[in-house]
C-alpha positions as CSV (number, residue, x, y, z in Angstrom):
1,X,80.2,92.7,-20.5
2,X,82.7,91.2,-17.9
3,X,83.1,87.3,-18.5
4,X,84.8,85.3,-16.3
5,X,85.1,81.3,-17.0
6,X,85.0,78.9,-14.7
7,X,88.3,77.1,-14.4
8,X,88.4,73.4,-15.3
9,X,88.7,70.7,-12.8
10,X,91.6,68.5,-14.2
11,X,92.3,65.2,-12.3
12,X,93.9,62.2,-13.1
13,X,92.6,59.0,-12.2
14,X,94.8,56.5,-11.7
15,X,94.5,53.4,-14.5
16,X,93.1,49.8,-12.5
17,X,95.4,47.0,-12.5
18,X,93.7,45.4,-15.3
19,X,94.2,48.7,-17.5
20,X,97.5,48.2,-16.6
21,X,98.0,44.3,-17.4
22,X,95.7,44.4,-20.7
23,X,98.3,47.4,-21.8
24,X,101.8,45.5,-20.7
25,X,100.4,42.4,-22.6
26,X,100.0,44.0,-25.8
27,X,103.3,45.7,-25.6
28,X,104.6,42.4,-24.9
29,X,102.6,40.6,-28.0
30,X,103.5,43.7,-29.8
31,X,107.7,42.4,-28.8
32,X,106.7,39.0,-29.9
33,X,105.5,39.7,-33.4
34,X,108.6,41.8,-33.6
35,X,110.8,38.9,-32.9
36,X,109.0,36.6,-35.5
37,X,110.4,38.3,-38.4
38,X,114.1,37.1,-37.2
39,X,113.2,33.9,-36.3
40,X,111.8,32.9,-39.6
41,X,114.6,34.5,-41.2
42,X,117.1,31.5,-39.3
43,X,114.7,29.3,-39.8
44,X,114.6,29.7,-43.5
45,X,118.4,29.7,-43.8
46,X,118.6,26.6,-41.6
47,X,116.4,24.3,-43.5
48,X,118.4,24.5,-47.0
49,X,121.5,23.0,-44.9
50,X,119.5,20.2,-43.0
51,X,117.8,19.2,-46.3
52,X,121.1,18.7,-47.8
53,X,123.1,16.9,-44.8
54,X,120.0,14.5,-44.5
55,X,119.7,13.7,-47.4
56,X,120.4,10.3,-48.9
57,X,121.4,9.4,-45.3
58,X,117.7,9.6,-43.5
59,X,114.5,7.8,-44.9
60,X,113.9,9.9,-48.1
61,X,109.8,9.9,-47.9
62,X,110.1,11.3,-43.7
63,X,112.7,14.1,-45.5
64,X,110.1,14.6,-47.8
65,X,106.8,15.1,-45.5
66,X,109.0,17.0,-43.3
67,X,110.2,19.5,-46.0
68,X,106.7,20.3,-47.1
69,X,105.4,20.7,-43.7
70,X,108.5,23.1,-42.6
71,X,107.8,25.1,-45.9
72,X,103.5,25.2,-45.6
73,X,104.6,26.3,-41.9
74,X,106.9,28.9,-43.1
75,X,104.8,30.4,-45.7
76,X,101.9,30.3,-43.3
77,X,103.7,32.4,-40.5
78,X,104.5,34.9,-42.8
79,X,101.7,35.4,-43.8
80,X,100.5,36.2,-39.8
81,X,103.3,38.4,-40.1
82,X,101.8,40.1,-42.8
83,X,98.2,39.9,-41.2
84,X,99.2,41.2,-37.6
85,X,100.7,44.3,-39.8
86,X,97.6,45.1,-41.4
87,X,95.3,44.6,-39.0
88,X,96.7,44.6,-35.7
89,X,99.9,46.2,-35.7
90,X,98.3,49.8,-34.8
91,X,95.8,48.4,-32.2
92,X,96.1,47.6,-28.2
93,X,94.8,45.4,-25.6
94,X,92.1,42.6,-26.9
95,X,92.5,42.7,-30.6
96,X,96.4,41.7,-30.2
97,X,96.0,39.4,-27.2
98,X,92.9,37.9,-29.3
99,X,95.1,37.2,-32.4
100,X,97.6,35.3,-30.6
101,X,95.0,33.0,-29.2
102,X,94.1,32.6,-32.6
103,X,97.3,31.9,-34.2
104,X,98.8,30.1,-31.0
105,X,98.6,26.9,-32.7
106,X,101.4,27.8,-35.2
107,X,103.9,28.2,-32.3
108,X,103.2,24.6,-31.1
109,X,103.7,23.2,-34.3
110,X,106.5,24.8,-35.6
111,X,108.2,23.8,-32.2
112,X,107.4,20.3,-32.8
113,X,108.4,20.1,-36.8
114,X,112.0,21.4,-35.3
115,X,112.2,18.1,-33.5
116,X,111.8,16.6,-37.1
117,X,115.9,16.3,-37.3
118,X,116.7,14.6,-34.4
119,X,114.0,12.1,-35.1
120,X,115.7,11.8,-38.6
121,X,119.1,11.5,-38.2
122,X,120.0,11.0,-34.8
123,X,121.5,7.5,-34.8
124,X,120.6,6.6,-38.6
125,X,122.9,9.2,-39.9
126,X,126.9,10.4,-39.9
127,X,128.1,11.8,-36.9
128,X,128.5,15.0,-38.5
129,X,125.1,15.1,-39.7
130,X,124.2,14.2,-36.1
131,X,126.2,17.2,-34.8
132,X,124.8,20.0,-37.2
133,X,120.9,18.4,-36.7
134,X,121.4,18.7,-33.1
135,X,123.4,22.3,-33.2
136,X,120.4,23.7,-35.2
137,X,117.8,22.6,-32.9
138,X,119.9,23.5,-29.7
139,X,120.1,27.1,-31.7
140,X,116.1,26.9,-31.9
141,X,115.9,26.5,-28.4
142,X,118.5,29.3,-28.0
143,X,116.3,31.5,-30.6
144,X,113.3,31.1,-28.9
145,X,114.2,32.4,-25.3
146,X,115.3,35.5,-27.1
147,X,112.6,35.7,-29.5
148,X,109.2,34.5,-27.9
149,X,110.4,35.0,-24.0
150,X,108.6,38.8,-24.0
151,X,105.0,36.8,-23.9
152,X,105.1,34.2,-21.8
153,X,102.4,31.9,-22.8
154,X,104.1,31.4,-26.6
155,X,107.4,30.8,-25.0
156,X,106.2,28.2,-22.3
157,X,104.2,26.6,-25.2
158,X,106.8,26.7,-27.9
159,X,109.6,25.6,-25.4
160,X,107.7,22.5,-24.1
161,X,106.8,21.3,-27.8
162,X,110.4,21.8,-29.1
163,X,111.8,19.6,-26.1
164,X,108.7,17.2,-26.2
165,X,109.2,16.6,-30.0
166,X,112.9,16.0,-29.4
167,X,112.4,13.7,-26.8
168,X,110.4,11.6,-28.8
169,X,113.0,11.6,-31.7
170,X,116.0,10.6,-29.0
171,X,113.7,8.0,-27.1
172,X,112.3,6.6,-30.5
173,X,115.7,6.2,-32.1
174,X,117.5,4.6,-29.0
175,X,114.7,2.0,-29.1
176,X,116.0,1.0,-32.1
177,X,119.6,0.4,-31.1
178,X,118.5,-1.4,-27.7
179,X,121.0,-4.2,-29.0
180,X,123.9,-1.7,-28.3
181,X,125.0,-0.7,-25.0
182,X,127.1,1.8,-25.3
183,X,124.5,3.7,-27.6
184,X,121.6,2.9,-25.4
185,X,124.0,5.0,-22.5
186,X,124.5,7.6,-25.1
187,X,120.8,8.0,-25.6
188,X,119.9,8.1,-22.1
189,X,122.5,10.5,-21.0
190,X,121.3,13.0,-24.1
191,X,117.5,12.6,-22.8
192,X,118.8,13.7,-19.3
193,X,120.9,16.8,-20.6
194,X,117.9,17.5,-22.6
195,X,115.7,18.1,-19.3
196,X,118.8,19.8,-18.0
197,X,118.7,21.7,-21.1
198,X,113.9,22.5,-20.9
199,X,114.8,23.5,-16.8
200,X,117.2,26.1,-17.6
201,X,115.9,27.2,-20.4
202,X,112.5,27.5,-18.9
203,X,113.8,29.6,-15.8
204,X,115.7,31.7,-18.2
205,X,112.7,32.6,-20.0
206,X,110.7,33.5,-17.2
207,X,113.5,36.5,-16.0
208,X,114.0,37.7,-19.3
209,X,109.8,38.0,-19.2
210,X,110.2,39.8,-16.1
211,X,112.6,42.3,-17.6
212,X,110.5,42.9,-20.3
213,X,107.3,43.1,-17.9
214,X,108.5,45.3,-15.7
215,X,110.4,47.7,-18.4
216,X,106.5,48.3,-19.8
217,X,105.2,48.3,-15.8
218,X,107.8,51.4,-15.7
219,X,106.9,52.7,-19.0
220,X,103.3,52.8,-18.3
221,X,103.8,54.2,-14.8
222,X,106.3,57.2,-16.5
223,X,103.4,58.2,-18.8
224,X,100.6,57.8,-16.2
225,X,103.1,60.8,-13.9
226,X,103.9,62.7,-17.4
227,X,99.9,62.8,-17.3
228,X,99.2,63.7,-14.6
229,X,102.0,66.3,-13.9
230,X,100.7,67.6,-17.3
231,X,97.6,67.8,-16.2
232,X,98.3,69.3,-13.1
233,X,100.0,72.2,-14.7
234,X,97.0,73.2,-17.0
235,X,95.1,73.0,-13.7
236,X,97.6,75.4,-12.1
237,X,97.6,77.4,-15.2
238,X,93.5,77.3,-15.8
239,X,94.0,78.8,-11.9
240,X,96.2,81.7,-12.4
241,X,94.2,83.0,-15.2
242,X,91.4,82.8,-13.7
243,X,92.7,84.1,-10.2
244,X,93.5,87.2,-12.3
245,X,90.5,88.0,-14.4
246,X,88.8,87.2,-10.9
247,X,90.5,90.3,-9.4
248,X,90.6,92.5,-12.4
249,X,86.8,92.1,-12.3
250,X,86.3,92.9,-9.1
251,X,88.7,95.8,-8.8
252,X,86.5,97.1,-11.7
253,X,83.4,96.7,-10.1
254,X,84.9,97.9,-6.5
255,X,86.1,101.3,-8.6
256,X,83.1,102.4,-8.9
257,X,81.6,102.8,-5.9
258,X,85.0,103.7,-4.5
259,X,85.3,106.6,-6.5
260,X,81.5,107.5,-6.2
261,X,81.9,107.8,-2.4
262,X,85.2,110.3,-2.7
263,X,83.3,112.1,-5.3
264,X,80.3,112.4,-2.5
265,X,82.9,113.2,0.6
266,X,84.4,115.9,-2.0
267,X,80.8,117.2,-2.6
268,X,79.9,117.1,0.8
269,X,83.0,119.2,1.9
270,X,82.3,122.0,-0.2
271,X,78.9,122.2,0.2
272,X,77.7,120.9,4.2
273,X,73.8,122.2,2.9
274,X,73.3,119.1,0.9
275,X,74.0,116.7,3.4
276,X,70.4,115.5,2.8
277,X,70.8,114.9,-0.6
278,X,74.6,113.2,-0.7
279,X,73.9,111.1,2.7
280,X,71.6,108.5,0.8
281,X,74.2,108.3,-2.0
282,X,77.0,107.5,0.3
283,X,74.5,105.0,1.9
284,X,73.7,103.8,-1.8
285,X,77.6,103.5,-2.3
286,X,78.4,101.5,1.1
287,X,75.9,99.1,0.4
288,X,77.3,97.9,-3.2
289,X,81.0,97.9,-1.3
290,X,79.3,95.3,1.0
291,X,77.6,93.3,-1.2
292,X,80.1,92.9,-3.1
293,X,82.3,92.0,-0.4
294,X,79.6,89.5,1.3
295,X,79.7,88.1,-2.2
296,X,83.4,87.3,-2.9
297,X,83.3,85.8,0.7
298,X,80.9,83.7,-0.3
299,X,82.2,82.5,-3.5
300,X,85.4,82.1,-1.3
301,X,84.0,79.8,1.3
302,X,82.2,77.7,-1.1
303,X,85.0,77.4,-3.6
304,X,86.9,76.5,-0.2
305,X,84.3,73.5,1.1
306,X,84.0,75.8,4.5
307,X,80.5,76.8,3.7
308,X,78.6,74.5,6.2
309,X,75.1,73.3,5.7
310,X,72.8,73.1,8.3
311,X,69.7,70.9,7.6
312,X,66.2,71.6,9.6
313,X,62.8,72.1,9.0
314,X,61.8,75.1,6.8
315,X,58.5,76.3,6.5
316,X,58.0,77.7,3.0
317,X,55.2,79.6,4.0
318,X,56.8,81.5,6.2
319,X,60.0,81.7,4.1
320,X,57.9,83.2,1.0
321,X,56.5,85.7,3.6
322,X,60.1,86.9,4.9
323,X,61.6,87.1,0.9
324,X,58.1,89.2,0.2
325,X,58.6,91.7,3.1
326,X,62.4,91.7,2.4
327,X,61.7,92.4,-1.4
328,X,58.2,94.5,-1.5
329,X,59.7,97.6,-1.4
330,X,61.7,97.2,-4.1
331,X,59.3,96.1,-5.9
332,X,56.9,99.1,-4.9
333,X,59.4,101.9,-5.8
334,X,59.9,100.2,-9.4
335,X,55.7,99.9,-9.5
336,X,56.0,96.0,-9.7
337,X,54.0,93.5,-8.8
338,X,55.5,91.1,-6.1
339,X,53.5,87.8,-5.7
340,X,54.2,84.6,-4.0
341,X,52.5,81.1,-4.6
342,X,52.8,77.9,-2.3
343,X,50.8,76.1,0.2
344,X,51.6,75.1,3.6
345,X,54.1,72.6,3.8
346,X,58.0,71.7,5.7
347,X,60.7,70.8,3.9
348,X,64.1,69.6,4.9
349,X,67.0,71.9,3.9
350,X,69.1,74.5,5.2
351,X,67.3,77.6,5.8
352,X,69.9,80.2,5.1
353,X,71.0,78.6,1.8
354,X,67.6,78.5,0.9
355,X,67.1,82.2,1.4
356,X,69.9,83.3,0.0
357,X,69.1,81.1,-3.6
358,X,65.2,82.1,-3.3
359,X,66.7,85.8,-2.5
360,X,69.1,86.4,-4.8
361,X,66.8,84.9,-7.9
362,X,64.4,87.2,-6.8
363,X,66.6,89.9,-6.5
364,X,68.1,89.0,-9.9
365,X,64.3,89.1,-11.5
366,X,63.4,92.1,-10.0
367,X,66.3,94.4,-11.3
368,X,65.6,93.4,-14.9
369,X,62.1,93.9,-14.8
370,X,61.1,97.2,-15.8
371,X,57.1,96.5,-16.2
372,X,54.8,93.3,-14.7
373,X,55.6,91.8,-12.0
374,X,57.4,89.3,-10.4
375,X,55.7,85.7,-8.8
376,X,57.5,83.3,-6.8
377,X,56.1,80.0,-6.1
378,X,56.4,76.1,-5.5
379,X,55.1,73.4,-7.7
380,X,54.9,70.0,-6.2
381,X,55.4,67.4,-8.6
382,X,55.2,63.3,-8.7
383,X,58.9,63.0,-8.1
384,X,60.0,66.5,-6.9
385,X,59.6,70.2,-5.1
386,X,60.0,73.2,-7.8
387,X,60.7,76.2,-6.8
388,X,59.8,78.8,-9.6
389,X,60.6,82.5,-10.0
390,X,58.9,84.2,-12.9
391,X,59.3,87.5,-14.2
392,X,58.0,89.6,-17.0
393,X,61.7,91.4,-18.0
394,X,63.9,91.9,-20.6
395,X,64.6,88.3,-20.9
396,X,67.5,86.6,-21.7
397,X,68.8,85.0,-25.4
398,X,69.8,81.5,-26.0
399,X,73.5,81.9,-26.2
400,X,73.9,83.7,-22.7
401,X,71.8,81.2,-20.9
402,X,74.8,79.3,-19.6
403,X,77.0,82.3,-19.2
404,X,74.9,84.1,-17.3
405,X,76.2,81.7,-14.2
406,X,79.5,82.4,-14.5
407,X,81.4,85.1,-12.2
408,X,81.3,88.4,-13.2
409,X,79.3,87.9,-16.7
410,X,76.3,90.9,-17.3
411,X,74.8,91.3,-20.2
412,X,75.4,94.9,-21.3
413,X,72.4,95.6,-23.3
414,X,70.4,95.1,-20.4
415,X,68.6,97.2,-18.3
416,X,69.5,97.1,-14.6
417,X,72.7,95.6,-15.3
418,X,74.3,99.2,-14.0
419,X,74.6,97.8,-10.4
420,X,75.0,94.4,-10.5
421,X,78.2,92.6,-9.7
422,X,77.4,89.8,-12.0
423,X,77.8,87.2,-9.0
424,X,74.7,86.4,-7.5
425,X,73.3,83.5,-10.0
426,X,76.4,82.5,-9.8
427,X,76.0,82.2,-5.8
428,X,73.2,80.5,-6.7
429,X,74.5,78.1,-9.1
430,X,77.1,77.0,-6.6
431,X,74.9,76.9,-3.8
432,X,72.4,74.7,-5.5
433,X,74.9,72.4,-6.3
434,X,76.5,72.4,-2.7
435,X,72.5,71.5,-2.0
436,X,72.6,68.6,-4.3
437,X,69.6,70.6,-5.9
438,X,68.6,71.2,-9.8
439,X,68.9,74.2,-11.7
440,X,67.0,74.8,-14.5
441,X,66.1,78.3,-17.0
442,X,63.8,79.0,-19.5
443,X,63.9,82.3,-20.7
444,X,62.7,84.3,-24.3
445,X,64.4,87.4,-24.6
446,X,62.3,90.4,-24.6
447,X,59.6,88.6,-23.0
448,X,60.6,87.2,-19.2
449,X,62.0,84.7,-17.2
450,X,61.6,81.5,-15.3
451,X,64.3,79.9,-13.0
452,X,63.5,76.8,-11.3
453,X,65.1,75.1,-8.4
454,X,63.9,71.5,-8.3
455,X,64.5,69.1,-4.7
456,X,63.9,65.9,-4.7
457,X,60.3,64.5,-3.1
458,X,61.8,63.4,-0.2
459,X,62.8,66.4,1.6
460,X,59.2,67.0,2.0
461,X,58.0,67.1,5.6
462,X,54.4,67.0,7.0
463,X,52.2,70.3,6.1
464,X,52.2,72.6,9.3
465,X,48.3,73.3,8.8
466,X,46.0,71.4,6.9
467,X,44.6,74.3,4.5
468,X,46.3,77.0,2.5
469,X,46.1,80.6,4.3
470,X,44.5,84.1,3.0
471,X,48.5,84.5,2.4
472,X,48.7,82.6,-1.0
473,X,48.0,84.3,-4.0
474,X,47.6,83.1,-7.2
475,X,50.0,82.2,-10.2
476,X,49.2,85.0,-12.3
477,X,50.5,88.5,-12.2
């Protein structure tokens, strides 16, 4: 058998903006968690050293809460780390953006137990002591435009907690020491380089999330082209193939009758007398050259979009006459029975595509029937038209049932196959798809046929004539 598959359609569909955002957020989230890992690290370095400059020199219960609640924090966002690992590490889009919304909290309070030194030691401890508290926290706010900057809900949130909770420690402590002028105008002139300080670190953090943003925007649009490209060159590769088993196949099935007609012209040059015999031969031969030919121009033009539809009433009385007259005499010189089944009714459709799907199943039915007959007909259902051609041949088995449709493909144990180009059901599969029609088969092997061509209700017209004419026969054979 010749078997020709039909190429697949690849094309790439361009992801939504909202596939796009969910994707650059959890790369971002996916940069944040990163970055936690080294932020915990400084943080548990620093704490060691602000334990020991504080204390003795700040109120030894505050150093105390604060300790516990920097450690309980510490152990608890490792533990996320630990979580987001196992659980989340390997996964995209809602899980991760979901876990920070969880977890979010942690970020606000570890921002605001950083402000915990300045509230301790600034103006109740030594200078020094001062200087290092404030360095650390300064360093904090350094840390976290690097660190939490990538998602830009955390940052925003972490940043505005760290400088709220050391605004409250400078403007608390300087209430204190209202009695002294000079560090009442230190005080205020901190709190002022401390906004200084949130503005530019705030407008910071928003580039540096740009950068990251649009490095996964880029990222993501890189792999969407690598897609499609890649999928553009199986297309073109699916093509080529097919392109060639296409002509192999029809230069095989164009040979034949090719060579048949120069063996005829040879045989008809040596011997003139049996021009009688060889002219219906040649005839024979000319014909398969054509329909082979009409064929391939029709797979063409369909394959193309050129093949035009032209809708208008059909009357499928008069259609089932013309495919009967065109068809009787085949089925007279293979002793079959040809019958046809409908009532009088209009449809809309396109006449000539009708024909030619009606046509070629009957063709199709009547070359692999051998005894019975062949009966075409319309069913009219609730919610649709059926056209039905049944036949009493050679059947055809379960796994060449969807084959059968493709270019080319003839079963080679059958009878009749001899002279068939193996395109017309696919002509018919196309052409019922070009319809927007169903096409349906049920077939045993060994036993017959039935292919079925359902419309939908609504291309029914109003019945030319009110009763069914002497024309109808029934369903049987």
């Amino acid at each position: 058998m010749l078997v020709d598959t039909q190429p697949a359609t690849y094309q790439h569909v361009p992801a939504s903006p909202e596939v796009r955002d969910h994707w650059v957020d959890s790369q971002l989230i996916g940069v944040l968690m990163d970055n936690v890992g080294p932020s915990l690290l400084a943080a548990i370095l620093s704490l060691p050293v602000l334990v020991y400059l504080m204390a003795g020199q700040t109120n030894t219960i505050a150093l105390v809460v604060w300790t516990v609640l920097m450690v309980v924090m510490l152990v608890l966002r490792y533990r996320l780390i630990g979580i987001y690992r196992l659980r989340h590490d390997s996964l995209e889009g809602p899980q991760r953006m979901n876990f920070v919304r969880r977890y979010q909290w942690s970020w606000t309070v570890m921002a605001l137990l950083w402000g915990g030194p300045v509230l301790l030691s600034y103006q109740q401890s030594t200078q020094a002591t001062q200087f290092v508290c404030g360095l650390v926290v300064l360093g904090q706010g350094l840390l976290t435009l690097t660190a939490f900057s990538s998602y830009l809900p955390v940052f925003r949130q972490y940043a505005n907690a760290l400088i709220f909770s050391v605004f409250v420690g400078l403007a608390w402590n300087t209430l204190w020491v209202l009695h002294k002028p000079d560090a009442v105008q230190i005080g205020l002139v901190l709190m002022a380089l401390l906004f200084v300080f949130w503005g530019l670190l705030m407008m910071a953090g928003r580039r540096l999330h740009e950068v990251h943003r649009s490095s996964f925007e880029l990222q993501f649009s890189n792999q969407e082209l690598i897609d499609s490209l890649t999928l553009q060159t199986r297309a073109s590769l699916r093509a080529v193939a097919t392109k060639n088993r296409f002509l192999a196949s029809a230069a095989h099935d164009l040979r034949q009758p090719v060579h048949a007609l120069s063996l005829y012209a040879d045989w008809l040059a040596t011997e003139p007398e049996m021009a009688r015999d060889i002219a219906p031969r040649i005839l024979q031969s000319t014909r398969a050259i054509n329909e082979l030919f009409d064929s391939l121009f029709d797979l063409t033009r369909i394959d193309a979009g050129n093949y035009k539809v032209r809708l208008q009433h059909v009357d499928v009385r008069k259609l089932f006459a013309d495919l009967s007259l065109q068809f009787e005499p085949v089925a007279v010189g293979k002793s079959l029975r040809l019958r046809t089944h409908t009532r009088a009714c209009t449809i809309w459709s396109d006449p000539v595509v009708l024909r030619r799907i009606l046509g070629n199943l009957v063709s199709n039915a009547l070359r692999h029937t051998q005894h019975g007959g062949v009966l075409l007909g319309l069913r009219h259902r609730e919610d649709m038209l059926v056209f039905e051609v049944w036949d009493t041949g050679v059947g055809i088995a379960r796994e060449h049932q969807q084959a059968i449709f493709q270019e080319f493909f003839r079963v080679s144990q059958h009878q009749g196959t001899e002279d068939s180009l193996g395109l017309g059901l696919t002509i018919v599969s196309k052409l019922t798809s070009l319809m927007g029609y169903q096409l349906a088969l049920n077939s045993v092997a060994n036993r017959g046929s039935v292919f079925r061509v359902m419309l939908p209700n609504f291309t029914q017209r109003e019945p030319l004539e009110a009763h069914p004419t002497a024309s109808e026969s029934n369903s049987g054979f």
